[in-house]
C-alpha positions as CSV (number, residue, x, y, z in Angstrom):
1,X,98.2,98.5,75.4
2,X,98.8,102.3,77.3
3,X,98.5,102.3,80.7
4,X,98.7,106.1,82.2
5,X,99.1,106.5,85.8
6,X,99.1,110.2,87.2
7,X,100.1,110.3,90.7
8,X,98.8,113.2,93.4
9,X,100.4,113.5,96.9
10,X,100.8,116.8,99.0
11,X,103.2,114.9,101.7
12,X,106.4,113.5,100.9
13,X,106.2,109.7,100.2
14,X,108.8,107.2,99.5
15,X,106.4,104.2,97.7
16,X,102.8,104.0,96.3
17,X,101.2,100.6,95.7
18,X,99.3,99.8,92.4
19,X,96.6,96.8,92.4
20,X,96.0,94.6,89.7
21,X,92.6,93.2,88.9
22,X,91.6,90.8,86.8
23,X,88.1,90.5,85.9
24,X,87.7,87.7,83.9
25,X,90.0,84.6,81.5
26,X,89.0,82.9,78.9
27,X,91.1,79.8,77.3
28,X,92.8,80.1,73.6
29,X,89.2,79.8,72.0
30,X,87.9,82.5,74.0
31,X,86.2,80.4,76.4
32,X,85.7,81.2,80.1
33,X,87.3,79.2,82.4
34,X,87.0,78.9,86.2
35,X,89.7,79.7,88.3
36,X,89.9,77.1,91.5
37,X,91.0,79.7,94.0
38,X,89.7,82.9,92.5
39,X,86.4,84.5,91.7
40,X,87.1,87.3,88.9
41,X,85.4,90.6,88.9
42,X,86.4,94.1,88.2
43,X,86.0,95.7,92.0
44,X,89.2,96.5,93.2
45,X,89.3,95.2,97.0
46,X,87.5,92.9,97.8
47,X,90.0,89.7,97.4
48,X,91.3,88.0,100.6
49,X,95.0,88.6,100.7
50,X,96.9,91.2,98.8
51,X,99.1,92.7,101.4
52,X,102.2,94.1,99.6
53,X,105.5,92.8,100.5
54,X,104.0,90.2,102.7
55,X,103.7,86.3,102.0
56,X,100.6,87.0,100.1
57,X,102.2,89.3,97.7
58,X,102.3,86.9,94.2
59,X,100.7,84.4,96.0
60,X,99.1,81.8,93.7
61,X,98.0,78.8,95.7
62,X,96.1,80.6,98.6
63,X,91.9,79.4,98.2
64,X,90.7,83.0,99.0
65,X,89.0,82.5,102.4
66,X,90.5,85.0,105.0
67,X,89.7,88.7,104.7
68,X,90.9,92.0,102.5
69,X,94.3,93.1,102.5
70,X,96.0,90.0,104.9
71,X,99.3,88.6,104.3
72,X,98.8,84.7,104.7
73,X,99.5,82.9,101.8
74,X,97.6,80.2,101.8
75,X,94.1,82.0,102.2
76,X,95.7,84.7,99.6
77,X,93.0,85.4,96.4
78,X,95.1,85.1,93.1
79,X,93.3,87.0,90.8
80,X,93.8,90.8,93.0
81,X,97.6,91.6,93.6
82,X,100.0,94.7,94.5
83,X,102.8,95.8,93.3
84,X,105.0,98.1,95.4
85,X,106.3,101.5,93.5
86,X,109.5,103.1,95.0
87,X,108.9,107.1,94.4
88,X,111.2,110.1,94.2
89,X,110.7,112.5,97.1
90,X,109.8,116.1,95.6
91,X,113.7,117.0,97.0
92,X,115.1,115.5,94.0
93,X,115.6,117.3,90.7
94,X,117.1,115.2,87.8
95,X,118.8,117.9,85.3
96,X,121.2,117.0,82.0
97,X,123.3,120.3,81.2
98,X,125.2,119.9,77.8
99,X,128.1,121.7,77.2
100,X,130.6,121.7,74.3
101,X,134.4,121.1,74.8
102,X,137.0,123.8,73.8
103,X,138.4,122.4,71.0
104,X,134.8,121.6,69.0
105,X,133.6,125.3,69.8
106,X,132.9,127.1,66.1
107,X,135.9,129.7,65.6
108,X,134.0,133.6,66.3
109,X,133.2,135.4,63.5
110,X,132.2,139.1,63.6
């Protein structure tokens, strides 16, 4: 699988956060099976819980009854989570320069 992501930002920001959906599970024979604490669907927030870096980040025991985006576990929605992506401010510029040492320089010819 290819994921691409193309990020668009005019400010300077230090993190983004990516959301995971999933939108339906089915067992090794390709069965669907329900999920005790989760209701699977592909729209991205509308799960109780979610709030990244906050108890309800990789929460999988919460039974998905507060509201969108809250950080208690135990009400957190399993099948929607966030994951926080550090980002390089655009003041940073990552360059390799290669160079060859003196003694592996070809000799001149003219």
């Amino acid at each position: 699988m290819t994921v691409q992501i193309t990020l668009q930002y005019d400010a300077i920001v230090t993190s983004a956060v990516n959301f995971a959906e999933i939108s339906a599970a089915t067992d090794a024979n390709g069965n669907p099976v329900t999920d005790v604490d989760s209701t699977p669907d592909s729209t991205n927030g509308n799960d109780a819980g979610g709030n990244p870096e906050s108890p309800s980040d990789d929460s999988i025991n919460g039974d998905g009854s507060r509201y969108v985006g809250d950080s208690v576990a135990a009400t957190d929605e399993d099948d929607h989570d966030p994951a926080l992506i550090p980002l390089v401010t655009p003041g940073f510029d990552l360059a390799l320069s290669k160079s060859l040492a003196a003694r592996l320089l070809p000799p001149c010819r003219r």
